[in-house]
MARZA-475034 format. One record per atom (N, C-alpha, C): atom name; x, y, z negated. Coordinates in steps of 0.2 Angstrom, whole numbers. Layout:
% MARZA-475034
<site><atom>CA</atom><x>X</x><y>Y</y><z>Z</z></site>
...
***
This chain:
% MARZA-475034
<site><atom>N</atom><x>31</x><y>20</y><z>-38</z></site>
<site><atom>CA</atom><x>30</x><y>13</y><z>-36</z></site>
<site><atom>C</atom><x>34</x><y>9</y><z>-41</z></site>
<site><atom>N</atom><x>32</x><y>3</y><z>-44</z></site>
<site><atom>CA</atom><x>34</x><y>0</y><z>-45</z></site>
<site><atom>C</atom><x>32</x><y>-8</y><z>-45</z></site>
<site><atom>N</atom><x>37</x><y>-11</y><z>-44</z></site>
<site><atom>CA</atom><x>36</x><y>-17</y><z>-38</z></site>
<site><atom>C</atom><x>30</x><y>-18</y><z>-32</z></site>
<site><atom>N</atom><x>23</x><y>-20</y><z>-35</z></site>
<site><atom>CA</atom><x>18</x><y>-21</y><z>-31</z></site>
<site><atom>C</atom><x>14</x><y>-17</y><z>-34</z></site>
<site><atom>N</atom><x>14</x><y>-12</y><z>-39</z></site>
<site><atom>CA</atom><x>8</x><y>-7</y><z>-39</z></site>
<site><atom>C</atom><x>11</x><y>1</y><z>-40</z></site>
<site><atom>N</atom><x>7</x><y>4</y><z>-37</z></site>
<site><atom>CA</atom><x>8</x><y>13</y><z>-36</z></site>
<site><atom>C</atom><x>4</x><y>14</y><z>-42</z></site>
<site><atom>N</atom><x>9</x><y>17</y><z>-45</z></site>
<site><atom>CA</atom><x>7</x><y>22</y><z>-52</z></site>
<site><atom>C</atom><x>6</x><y>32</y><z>-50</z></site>
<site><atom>N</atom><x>-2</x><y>31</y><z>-52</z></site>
<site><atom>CA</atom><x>-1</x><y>39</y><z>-51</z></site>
<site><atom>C</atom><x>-3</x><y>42</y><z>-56</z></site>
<site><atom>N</atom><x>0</x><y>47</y><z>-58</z></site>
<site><atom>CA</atom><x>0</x><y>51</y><z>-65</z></site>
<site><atom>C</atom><x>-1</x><y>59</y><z>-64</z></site>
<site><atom>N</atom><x>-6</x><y>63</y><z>-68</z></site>
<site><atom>CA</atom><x>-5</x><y>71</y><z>-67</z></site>
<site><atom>C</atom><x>-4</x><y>71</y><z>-74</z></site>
<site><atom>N</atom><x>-3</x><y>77</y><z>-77</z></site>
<site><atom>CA</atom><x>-3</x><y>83</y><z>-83</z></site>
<site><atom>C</atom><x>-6</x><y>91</y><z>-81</z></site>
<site><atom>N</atom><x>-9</x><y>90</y><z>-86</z></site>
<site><atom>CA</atom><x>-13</x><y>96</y><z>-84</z></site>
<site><atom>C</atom><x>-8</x><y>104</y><z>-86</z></site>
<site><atom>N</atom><x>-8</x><y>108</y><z>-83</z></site>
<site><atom>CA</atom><x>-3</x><y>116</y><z>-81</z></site>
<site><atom>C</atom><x>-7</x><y>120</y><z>-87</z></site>
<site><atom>N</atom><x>-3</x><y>123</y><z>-91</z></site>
<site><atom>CA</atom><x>-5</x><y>128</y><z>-95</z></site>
<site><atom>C</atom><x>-11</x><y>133</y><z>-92</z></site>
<site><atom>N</atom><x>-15</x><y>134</y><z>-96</z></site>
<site><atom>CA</atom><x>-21</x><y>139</y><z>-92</z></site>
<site><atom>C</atom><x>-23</x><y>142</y><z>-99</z></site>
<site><atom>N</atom><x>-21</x><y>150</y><z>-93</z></site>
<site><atom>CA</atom><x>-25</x><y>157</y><z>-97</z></site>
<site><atom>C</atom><x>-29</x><y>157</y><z>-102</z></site>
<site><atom>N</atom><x>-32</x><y>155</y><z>-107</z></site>
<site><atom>CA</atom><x>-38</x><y>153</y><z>-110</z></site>
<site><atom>C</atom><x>-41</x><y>161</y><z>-113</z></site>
<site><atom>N</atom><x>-37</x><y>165</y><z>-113</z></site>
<site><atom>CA</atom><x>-40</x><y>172</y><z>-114</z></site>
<site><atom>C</atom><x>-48</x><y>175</y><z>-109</z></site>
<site><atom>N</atom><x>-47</x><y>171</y><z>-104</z></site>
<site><atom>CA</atom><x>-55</x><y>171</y><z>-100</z></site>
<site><atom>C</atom><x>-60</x><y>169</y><z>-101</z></site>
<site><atom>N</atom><x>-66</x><y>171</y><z>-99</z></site>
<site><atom>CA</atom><x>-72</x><y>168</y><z>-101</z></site>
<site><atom>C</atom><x>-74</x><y>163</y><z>-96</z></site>
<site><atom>N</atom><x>-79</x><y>159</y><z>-96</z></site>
<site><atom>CA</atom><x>-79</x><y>157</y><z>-89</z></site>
<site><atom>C</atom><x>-87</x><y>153</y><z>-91</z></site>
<site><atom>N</atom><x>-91</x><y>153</y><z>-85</z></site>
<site><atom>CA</atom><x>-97</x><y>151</y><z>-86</z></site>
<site><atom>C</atom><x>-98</x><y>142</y><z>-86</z></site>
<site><atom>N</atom><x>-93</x><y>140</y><z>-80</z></site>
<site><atom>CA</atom><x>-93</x><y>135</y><z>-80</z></site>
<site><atom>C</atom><x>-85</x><y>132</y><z>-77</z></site>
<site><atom>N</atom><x>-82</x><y>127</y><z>-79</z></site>
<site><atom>CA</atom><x>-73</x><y>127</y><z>-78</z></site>
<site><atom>C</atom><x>-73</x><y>122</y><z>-74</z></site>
<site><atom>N</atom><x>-76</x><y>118</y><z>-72</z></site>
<site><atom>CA</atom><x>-79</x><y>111</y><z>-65</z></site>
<site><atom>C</atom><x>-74</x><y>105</y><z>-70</z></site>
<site><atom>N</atom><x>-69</x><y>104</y><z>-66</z></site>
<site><atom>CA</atom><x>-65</x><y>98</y><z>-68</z></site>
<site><atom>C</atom><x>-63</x><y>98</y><z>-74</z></site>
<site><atom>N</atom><x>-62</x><y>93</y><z>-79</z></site>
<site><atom>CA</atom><x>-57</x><y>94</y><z>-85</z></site>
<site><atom>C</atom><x>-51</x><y>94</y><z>-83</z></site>
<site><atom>N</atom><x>-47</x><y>97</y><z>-85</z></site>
<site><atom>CA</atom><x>-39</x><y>98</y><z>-86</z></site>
<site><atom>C</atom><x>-38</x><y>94</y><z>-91</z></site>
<site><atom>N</atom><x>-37</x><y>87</y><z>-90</z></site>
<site><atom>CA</atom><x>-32</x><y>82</y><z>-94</z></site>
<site><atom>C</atom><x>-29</x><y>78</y><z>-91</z></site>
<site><atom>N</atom><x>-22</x><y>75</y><z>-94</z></site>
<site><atom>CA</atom><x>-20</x><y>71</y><z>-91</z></site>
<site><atom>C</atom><x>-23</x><y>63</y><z>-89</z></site>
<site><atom>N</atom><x>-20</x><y>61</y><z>-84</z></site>
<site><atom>CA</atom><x>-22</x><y>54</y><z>-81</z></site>
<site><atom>C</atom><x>-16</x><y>51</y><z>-78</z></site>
<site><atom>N</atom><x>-18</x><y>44</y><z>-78</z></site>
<site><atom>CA</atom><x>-15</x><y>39</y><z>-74</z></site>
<site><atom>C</atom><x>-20</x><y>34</y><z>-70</z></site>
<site><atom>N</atom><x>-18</x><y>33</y><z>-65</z></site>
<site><atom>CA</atom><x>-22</x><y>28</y><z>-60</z></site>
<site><atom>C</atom><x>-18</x><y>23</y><z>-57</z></site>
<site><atom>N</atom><x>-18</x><y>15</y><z>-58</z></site>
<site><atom>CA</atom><x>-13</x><y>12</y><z>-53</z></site>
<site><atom>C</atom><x>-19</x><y>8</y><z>-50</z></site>
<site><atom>N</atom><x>-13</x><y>6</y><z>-43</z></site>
<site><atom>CA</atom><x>-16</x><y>2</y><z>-38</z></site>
<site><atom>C</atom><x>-10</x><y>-5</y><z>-37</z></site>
<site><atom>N</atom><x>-14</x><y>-8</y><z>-35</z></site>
<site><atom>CA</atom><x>-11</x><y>-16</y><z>-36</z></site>
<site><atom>C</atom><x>-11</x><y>-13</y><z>-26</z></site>
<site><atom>N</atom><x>-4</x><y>-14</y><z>-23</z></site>
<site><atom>CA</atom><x>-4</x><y>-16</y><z>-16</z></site>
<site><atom>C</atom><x>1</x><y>-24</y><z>-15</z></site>
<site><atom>N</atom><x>-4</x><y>-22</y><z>-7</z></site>
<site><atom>CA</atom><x>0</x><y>-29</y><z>-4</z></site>
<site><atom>C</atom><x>4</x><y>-31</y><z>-4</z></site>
<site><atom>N</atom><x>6</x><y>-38</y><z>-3</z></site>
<site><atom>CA</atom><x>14</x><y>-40</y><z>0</z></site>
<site><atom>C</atom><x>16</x><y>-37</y><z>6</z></site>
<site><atom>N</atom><x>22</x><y>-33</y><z>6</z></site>
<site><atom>CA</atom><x>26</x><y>-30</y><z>12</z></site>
<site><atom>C</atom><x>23</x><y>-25</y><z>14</z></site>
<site><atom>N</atom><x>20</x><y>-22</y><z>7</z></site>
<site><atom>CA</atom><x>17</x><y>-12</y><z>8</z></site>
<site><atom>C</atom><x>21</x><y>-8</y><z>6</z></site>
<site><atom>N</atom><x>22</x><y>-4</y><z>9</z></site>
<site><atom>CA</atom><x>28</x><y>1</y><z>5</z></site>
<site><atom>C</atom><x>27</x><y>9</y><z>6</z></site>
<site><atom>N</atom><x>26</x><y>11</y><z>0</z></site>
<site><atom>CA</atom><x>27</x><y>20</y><z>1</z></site>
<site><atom>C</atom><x>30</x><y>22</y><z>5</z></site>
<site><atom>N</atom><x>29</x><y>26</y><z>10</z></site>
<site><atom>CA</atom><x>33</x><y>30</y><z>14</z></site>
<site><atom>C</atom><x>33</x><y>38</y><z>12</z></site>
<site><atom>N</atom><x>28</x><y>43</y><z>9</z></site>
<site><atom>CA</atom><x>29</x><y>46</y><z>5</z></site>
<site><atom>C</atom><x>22</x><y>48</y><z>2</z></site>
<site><atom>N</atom><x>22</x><y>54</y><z>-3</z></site>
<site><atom>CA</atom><x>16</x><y>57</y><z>-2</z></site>
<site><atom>C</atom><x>13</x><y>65</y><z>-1</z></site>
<site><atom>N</atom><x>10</x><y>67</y><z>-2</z></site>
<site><atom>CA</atom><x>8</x><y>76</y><z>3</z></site>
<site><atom>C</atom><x>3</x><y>80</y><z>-3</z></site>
<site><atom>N</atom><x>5</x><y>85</y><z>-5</z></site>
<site><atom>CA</atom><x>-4</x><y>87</y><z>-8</z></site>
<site><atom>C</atom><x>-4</x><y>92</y><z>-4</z></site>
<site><atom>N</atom><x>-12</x><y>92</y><z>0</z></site>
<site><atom>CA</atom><x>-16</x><y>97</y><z>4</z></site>
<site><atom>C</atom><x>-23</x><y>99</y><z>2</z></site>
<site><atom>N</atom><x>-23</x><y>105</y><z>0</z></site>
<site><atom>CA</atom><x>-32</x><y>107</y><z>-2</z></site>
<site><atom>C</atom><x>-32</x><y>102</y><z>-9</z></site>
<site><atom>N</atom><x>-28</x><y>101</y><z>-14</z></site>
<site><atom>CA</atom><x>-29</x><y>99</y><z>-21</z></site>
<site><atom>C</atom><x>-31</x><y>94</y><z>-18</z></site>
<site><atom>N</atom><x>-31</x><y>88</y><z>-14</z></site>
<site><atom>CA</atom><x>-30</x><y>83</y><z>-13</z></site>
<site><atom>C</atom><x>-24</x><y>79</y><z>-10</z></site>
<site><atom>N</atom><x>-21</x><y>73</y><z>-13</z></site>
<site><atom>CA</atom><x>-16</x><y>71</y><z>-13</z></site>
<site><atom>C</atom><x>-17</x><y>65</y><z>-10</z></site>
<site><atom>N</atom><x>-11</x><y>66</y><z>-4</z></site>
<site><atom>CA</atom><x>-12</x><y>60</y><z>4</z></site>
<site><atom>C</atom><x>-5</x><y>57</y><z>1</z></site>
<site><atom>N</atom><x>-7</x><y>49</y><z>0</z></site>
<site><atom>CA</atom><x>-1</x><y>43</y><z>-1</z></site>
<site><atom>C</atom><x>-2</x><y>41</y><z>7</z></site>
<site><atom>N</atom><x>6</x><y>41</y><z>10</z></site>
<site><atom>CA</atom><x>7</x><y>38</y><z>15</z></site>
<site><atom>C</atom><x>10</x><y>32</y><z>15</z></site>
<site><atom>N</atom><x>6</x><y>26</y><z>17</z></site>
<site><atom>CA</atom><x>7</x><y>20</y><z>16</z></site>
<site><atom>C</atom><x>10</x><y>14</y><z>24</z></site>
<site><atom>N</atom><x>15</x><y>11</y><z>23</z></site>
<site><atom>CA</atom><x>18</x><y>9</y><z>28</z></site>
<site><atom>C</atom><x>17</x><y>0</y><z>26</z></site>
<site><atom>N</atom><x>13</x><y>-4</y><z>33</z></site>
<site><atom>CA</atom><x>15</x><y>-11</y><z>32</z></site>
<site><atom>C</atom><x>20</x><y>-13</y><z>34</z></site>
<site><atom>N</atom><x>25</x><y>-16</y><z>34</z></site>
<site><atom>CA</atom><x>32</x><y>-18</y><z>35</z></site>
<site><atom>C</atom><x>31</x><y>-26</y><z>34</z></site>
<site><atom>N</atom><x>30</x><y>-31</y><z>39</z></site>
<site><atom>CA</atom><x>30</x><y>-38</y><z>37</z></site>
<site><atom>C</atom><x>36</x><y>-40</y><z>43</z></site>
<site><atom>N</atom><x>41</x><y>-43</y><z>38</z></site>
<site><atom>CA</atom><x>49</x><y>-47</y><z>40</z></site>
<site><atom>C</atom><x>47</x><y>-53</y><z>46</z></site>
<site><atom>N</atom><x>51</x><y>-51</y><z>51</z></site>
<site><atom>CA</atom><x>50</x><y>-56</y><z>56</z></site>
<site><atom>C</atom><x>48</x><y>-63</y><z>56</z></site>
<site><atom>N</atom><x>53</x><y>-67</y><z>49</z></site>
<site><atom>CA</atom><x>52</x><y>-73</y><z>49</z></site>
<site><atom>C</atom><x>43</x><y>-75</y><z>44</z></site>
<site><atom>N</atom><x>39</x><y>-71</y><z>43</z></site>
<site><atom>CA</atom><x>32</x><y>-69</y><z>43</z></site>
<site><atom>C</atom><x>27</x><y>-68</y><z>45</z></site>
<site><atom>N</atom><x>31</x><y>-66</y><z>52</z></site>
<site><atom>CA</atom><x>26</x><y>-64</y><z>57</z></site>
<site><atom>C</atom><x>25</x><y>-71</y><z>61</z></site>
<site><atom>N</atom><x>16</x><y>-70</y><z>64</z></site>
<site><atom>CA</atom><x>12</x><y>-75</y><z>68</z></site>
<site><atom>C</atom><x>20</x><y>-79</y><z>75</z></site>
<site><atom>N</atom><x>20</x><y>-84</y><z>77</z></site>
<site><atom>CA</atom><x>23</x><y>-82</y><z>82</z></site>
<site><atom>C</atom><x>18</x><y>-86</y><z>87</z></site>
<site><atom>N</atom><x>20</x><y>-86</y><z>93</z></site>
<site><atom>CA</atom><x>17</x><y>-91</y><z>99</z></site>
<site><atom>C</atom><x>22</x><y>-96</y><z>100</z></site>
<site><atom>N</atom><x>18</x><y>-105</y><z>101</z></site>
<site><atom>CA</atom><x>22</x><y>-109</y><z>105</z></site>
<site><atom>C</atom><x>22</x><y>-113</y><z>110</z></site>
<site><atom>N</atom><x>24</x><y>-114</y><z>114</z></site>
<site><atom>CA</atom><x>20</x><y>-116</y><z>120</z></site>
<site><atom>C</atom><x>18</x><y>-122</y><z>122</z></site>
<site><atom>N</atom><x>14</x><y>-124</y><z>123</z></site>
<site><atom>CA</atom><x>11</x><y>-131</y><z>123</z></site>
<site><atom>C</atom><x>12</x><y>-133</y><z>130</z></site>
<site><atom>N</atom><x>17</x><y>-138</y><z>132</z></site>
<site><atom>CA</atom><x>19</x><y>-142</y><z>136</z></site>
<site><atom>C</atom><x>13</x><y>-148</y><z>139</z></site>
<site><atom>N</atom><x>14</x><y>-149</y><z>144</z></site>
<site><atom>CA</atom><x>13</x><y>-156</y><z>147</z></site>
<site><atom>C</atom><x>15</x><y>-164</y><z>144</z></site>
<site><atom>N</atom><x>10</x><y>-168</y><z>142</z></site>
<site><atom>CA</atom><x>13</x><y>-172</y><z>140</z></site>
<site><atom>C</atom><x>18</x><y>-179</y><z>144</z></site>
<site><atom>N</atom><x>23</x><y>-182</y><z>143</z></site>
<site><atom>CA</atom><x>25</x><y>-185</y><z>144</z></site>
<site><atom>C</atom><x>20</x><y>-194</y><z>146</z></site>
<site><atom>N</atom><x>19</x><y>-195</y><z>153</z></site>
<site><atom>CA</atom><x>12</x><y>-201</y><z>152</z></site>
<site><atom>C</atom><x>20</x><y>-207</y><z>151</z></site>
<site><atom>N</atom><x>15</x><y>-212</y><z>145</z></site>
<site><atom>CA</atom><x>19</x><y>-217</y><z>143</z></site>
<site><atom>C</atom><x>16</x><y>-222</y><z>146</z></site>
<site><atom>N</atom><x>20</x><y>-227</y><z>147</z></site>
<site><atom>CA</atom><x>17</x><y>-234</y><z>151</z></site>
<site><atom>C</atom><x>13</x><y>-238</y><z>148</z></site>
<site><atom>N</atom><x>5</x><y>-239</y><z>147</z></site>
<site><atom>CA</atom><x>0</x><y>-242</y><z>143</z></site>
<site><atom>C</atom><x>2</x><y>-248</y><z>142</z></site>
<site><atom>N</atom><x>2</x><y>-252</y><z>137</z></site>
<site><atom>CA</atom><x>2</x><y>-258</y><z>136</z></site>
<site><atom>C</atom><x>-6</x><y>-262</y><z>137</z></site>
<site><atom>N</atom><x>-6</x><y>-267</y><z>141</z></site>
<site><atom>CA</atom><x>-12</x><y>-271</y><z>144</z></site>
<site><atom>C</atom><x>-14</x><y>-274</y><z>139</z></site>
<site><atom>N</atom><x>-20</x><y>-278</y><z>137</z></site>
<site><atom>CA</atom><x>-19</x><y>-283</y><z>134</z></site>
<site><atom>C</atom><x>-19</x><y>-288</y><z>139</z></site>
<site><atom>N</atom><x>-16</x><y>-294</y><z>135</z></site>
<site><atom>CA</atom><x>-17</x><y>-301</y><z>142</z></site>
<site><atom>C</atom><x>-17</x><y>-307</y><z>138</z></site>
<site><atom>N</atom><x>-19</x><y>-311</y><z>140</z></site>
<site><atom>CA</atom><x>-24</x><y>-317</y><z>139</z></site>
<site><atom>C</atom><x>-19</x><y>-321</y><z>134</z></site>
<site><atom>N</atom><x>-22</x><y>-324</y><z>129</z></site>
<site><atom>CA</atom><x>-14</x><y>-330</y><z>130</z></site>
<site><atom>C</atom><x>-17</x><y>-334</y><z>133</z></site>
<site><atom>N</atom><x>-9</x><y>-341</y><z>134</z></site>
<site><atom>CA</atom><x>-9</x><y>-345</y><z>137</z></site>
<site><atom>C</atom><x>-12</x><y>-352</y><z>135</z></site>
***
């Protein structure tokens, strides 16, 4: 990670090429993918299962960010001003 975007990169692993094979599915080349994330996202970590790779992602927004509630009081009545006639 760097600043606001996840960089993810593979390299592909040396393979046996003395086999024959009818069909090989994926290409074995390298890559890179980045993703642009939010403000106050942050990597927590990441897992590879079943050749899928799980980025665990944590929102963390700073209190002085957070929504707040405030409570709306009753108004104070002021003394209306009348109009009155002149003299």
């Amino acid at each position: 990670m760097h600043e606001n975007t996840l960089i993810v990169t593979g390299k592909a692993q040396k393979v046996d090429e003395n086999g024959r094979y009818l069909h090989r599915g994926i290409a074995r080349r390298a890559f890179e993918r980045r993703f642009s994330l939010a403000d106050h996202i942050k990597v927590n970590g990441a897992s590879m299962d079943n050749g899928l790779l799980h980025v665990d992602l944590v929102r963390e927004v700073p209190e002085e960010a957070k929504p707040r509630q405030v409570k709306i009081g009753e108004a104070v009545k002021q003394p209306q001003v009348t109009q009155q006639k002149a003299a």
